[in-house]
Structures are given as C-alpha cells and as structure tokens.
PyMOL Python script that loads the backbone (N, CA, C, O; Angstrom):
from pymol import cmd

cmd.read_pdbstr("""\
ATOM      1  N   UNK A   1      -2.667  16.893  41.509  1.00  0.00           N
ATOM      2  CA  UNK A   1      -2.708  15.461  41.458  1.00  0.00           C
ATOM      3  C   UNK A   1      -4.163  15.028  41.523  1.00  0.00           C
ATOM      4  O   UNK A   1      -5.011  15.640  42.172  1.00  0.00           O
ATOM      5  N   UNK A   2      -4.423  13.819  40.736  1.00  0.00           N
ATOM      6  CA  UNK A   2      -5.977  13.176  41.415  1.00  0.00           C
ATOM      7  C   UNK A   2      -5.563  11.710  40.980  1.00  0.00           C
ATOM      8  O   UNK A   2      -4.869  11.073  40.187  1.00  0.00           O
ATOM      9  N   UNK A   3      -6.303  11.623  41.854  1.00  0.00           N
ATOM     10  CA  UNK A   3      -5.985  10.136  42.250  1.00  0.00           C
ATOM     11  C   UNK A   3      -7.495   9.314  41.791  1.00  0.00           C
ATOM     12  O   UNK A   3      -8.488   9.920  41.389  1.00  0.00           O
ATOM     13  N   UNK A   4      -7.401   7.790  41.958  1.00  0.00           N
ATOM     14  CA  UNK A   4      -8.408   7.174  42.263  1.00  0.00           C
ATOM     15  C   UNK A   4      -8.652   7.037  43.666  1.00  0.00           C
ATOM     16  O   UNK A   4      -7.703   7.031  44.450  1.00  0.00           O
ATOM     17  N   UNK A   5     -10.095   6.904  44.142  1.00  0.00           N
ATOM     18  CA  UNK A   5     -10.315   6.827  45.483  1.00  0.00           C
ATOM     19  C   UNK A   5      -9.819   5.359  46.055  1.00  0.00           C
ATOM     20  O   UNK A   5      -9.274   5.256  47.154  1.00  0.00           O
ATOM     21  N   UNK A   6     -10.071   4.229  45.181  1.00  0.00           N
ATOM     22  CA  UNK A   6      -9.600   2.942  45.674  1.00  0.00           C
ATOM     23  C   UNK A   6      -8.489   2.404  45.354  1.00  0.00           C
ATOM     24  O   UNK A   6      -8.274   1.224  45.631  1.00  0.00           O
ATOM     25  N   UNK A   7      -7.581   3.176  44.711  1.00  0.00           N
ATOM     26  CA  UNK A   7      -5.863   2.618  44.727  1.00  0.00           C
ATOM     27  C   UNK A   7      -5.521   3.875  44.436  1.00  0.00           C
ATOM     28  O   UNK A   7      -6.300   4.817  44.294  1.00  0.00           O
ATOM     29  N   UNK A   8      -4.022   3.897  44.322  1.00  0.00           N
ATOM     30  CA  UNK A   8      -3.544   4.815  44.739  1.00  0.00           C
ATOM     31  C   UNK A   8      -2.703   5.456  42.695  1.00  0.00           C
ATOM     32  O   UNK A   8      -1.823   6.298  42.521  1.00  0.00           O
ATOM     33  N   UNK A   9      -3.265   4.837  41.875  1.00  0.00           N
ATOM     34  CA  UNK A   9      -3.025   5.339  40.342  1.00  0.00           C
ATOM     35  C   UNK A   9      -3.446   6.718  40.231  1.00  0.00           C
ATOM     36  O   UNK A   9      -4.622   7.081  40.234  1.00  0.00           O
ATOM     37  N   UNK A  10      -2.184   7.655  40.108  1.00  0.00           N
ATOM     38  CA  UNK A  10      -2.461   9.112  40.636  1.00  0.00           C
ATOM     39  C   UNK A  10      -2.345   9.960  38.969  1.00  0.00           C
ATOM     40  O   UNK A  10      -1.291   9.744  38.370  1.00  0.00           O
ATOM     41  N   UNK A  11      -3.027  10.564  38.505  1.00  0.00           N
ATOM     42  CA  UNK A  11      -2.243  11.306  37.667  1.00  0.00           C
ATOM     43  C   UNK A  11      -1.295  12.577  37.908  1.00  0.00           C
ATOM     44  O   UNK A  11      -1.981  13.490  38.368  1.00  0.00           O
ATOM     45  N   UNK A  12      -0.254  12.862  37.789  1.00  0.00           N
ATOM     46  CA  UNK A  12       0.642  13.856  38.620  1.00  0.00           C
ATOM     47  C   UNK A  12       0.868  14.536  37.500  1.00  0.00           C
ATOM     48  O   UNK A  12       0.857  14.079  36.356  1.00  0.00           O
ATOM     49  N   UNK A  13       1.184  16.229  38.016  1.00  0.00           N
ATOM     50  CA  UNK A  13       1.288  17.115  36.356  1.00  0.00           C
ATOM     51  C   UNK A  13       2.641  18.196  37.976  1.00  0.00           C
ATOM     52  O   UNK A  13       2.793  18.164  39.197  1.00  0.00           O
ATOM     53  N   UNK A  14       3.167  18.874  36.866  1.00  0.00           N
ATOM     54  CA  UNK A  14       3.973  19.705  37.746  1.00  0.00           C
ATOM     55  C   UNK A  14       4.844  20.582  36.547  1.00  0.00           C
ATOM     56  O   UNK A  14       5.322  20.235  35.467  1.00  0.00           O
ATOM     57  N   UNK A  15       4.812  21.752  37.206  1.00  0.00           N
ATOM     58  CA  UNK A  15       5.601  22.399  36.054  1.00  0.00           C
ATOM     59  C   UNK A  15       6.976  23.122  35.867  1.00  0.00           C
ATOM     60  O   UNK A  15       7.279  24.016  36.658  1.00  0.00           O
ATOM     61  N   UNK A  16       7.728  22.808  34.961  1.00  0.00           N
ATOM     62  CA  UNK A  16       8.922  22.354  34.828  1.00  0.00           C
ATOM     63  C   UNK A  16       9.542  23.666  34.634  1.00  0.00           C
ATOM     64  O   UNK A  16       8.755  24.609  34.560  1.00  0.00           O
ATOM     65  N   UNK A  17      10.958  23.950  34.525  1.00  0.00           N
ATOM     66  CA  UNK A  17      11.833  25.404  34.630  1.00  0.00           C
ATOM     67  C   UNK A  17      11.511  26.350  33.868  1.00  0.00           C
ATOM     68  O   UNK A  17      11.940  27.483  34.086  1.00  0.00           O
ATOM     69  N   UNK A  18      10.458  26.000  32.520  1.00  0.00           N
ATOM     70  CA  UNK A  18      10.573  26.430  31.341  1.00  0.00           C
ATOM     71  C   UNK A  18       8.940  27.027  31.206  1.00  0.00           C
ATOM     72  O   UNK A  18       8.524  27.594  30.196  1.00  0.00           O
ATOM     73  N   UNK A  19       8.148  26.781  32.407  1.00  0.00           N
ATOM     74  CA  UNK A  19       6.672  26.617  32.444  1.00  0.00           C
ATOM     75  C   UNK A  19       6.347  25.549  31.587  1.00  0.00           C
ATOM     76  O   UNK A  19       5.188  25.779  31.242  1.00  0.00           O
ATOM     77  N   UNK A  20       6.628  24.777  31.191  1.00  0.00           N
ATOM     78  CA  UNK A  20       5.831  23.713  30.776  1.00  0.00           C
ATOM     79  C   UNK A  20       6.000  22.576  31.724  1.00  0.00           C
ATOM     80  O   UNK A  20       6.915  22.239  32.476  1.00  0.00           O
ATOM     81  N   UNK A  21       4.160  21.825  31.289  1.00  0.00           N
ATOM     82  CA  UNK A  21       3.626  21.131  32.398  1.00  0.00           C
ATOM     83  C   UNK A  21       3.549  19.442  31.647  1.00  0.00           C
ATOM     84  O   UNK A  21       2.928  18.870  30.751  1.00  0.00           O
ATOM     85  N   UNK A  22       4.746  19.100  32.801  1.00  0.00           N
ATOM     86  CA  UNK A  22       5.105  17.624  32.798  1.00  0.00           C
ATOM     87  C   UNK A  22       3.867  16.707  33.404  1.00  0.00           C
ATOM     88  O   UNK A  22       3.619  16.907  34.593  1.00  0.00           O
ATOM     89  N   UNK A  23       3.188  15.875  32.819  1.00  0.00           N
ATOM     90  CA  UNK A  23       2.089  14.750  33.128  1.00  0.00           C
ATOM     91  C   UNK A  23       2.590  13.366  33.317  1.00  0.00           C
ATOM     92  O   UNK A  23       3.147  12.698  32.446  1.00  0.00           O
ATOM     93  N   UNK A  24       2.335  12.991  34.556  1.00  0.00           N
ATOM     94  CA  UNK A  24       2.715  11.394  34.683  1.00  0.00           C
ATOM     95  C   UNK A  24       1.798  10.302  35.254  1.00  0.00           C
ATOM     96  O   UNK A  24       1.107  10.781  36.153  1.00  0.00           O
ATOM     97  N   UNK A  25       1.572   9.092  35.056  1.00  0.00           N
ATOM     98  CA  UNK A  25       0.901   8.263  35.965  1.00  0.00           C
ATOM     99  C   UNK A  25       1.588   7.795  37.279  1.00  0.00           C
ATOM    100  O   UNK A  25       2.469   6.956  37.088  1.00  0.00           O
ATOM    101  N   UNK A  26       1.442   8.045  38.172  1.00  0.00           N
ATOM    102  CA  UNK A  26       2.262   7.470  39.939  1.00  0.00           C
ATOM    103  C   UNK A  26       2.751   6.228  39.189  1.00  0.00           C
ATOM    104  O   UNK A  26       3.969   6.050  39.194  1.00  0.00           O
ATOM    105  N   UNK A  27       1.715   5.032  38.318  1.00  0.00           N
ATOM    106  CA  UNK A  27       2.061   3.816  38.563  1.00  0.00           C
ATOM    107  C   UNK A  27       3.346   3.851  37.119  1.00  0.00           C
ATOM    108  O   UNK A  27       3.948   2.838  36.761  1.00  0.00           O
ATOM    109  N   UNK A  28       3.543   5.303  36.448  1.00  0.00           N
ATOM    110  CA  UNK A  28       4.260   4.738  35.609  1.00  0.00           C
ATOM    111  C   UNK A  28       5.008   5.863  35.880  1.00  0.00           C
ATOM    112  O   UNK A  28       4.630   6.933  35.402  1.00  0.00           O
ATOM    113  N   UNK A  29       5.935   5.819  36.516  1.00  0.00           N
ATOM    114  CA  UNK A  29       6.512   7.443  37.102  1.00  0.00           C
ATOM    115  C   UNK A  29       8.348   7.677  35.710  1.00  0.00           C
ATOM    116  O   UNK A  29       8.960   8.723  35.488  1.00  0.00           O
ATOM    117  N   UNK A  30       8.543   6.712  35.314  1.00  0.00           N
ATOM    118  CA  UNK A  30       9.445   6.646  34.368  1.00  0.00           C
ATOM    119  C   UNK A  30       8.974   7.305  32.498  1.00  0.00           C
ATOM    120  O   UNK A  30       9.564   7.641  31.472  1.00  0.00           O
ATOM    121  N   UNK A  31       7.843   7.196  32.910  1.00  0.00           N
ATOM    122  CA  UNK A  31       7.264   7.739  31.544  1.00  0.00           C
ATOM    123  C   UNK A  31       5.776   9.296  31.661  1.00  0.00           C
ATOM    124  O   UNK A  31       4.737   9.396  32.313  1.00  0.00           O
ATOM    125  N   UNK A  32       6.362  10.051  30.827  1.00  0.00           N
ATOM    126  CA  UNK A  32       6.180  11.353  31.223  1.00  0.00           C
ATOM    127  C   UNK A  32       5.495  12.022  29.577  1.00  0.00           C
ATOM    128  O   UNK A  32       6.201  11.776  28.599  1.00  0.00           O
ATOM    129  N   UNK A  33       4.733  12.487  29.430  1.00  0.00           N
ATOM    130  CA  UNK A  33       4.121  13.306  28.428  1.00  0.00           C
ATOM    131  C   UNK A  33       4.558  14.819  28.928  1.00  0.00           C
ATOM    132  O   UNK A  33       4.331  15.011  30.122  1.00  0.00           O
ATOM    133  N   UNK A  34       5.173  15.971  28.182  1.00  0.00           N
ATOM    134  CA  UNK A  34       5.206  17.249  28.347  1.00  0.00           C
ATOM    135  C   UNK A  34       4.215  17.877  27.488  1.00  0.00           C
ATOM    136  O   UNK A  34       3.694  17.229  26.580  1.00  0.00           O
ATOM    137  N   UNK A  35       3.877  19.262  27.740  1.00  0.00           N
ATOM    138  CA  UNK A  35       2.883  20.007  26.897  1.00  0.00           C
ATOM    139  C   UNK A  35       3.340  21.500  27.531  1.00  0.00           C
ATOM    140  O   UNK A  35       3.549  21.817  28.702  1.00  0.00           O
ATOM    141  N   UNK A  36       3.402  22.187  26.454  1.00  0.00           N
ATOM    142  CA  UNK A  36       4.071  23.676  26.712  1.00  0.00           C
ATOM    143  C   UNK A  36       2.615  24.290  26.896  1.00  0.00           C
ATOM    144  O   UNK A  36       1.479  23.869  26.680  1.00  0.00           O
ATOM    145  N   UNK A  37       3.295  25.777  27.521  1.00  0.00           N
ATOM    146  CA  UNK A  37       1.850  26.486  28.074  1.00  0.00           C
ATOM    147  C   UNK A  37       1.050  26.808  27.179  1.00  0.00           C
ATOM    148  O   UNK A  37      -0.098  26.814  27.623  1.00  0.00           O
ATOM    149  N   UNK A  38       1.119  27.109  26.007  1.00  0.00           N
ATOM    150  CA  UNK A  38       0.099  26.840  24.851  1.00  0.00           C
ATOM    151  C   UNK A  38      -0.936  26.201  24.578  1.00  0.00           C
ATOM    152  O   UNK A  38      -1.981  26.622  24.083  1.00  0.00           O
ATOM    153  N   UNK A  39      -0.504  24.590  25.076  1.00  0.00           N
ATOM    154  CA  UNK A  39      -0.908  23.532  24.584  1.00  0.00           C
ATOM    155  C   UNK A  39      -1.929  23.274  26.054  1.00  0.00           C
ATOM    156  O   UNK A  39      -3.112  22.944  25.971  1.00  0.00           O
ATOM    157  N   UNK A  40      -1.377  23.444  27.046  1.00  0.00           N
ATOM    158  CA  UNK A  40      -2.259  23.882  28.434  1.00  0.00           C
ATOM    159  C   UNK A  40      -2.856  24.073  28.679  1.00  0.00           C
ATOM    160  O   UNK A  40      -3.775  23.431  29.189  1.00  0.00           O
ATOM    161  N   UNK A  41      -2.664  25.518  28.388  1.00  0.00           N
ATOM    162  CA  UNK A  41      -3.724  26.517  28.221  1.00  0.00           C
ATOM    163  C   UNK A  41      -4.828  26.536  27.360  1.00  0.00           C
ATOM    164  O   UNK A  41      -5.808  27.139  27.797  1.00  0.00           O
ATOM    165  N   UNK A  42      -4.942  25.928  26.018  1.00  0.00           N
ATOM    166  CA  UNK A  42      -5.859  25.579  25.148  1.00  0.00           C
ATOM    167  C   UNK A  42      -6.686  24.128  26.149  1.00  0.00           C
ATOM    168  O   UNK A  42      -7.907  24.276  26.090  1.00  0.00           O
ATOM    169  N   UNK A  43      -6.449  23.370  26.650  1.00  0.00           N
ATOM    170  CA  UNK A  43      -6.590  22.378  27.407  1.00  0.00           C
ATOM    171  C   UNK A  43      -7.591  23.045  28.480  1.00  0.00           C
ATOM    172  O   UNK A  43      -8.814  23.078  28.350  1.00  0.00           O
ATOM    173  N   UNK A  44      -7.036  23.444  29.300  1.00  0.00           N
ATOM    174  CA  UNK A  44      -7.865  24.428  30.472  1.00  0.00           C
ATOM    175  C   UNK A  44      -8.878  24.879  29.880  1.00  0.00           C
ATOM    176  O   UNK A  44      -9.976  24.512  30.299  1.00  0.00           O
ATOM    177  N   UNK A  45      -8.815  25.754  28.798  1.00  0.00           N
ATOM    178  CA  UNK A  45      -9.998  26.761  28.093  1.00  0.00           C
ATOM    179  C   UNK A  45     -10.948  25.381  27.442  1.00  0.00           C
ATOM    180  O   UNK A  45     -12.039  25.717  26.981  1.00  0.00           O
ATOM    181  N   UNK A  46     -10.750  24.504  27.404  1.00  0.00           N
ATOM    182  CA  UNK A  46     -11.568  23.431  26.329  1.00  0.00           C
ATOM    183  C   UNK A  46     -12.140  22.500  27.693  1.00  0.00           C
ATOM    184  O   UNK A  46     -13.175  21.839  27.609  1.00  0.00           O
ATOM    185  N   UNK A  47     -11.389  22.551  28.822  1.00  0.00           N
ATOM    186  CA  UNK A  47     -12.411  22.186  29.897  1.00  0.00           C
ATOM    187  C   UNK A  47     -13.794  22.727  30.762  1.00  0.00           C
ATOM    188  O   UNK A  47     -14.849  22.266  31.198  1.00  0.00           O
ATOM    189  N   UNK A  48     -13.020  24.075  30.699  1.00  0.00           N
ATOM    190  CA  UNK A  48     -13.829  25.201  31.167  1.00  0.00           C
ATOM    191  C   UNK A  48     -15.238  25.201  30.082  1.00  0.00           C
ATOM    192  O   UNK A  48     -16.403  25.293  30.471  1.00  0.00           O
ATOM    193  N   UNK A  49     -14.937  25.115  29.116  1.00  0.00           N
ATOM    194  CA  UNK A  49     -16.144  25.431  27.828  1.00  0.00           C
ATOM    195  C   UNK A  49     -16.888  24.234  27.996  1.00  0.00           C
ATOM    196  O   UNK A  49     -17.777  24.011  27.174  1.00  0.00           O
ATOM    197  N   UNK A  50     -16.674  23.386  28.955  1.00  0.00           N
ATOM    198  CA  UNK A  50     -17.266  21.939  28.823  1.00  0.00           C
ATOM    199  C   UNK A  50     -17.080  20.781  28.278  1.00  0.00           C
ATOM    200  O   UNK A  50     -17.562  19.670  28.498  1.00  0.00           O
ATOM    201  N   UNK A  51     -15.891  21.400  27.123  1.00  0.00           N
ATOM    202  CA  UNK A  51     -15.378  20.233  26.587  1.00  0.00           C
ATOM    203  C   UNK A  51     -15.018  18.385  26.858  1.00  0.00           C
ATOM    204  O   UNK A  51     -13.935  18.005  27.303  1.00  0.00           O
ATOM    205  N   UNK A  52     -15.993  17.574  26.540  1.00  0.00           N
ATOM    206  CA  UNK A  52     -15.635  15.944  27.266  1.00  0.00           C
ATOM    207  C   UNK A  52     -14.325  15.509  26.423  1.00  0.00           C
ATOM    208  O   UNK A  52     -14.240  15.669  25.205  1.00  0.00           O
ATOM    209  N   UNK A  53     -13.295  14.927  27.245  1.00  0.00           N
ATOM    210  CA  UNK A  53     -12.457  13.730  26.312  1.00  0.00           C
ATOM    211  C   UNK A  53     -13.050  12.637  26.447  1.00  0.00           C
ATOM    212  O   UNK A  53     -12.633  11.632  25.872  1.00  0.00           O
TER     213      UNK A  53
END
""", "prot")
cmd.dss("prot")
cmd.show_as("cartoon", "prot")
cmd.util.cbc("prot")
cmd.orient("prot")
C-alpha cells in the first residue's frame, strides 16, 4: 500500500488466487484494474531500470 502523507488516498495492490495483482484506489475501492504476472513483472523490471511514468 502507499498512501499520501496528508489524507488517507491509498493505492492498494494485493494478489489474487490466480497470482495476479489486483490495483485499487482506498477512495475508489469499487473500481479495480487487474494485471497478470507478466504484465507485473515487466512493471517491476521498468522501475528497477529507472523507468519514470
């Protein structure tokens, strides 16, 4: 989870039966983006390399 320090808008990720990792906002907990470990894992490796979004 990370949060903002001055409210509580959390981004939450957790991973689901199948290993893939469910992403949500706290303030929008009804709406959910999935991404399979593939898609993750390319994610992780593109942070690590320094990659900015």
């Amino acid at each position: 989870m990370r949060c903002n320090a001055t409210s509580l808008n959390c981004v939450e990720v957790m991973v689901d039966g199948d290993g893939n990792r469910v992403v949500r906002n706290s303030q929008r907990p009804d709406q959910t983006v999935t991404f399979s470990r593939g898609e993750w894992s390319a994610f992780e490796d593109s942070v690590r390399d320094g990659q900015t979004f």
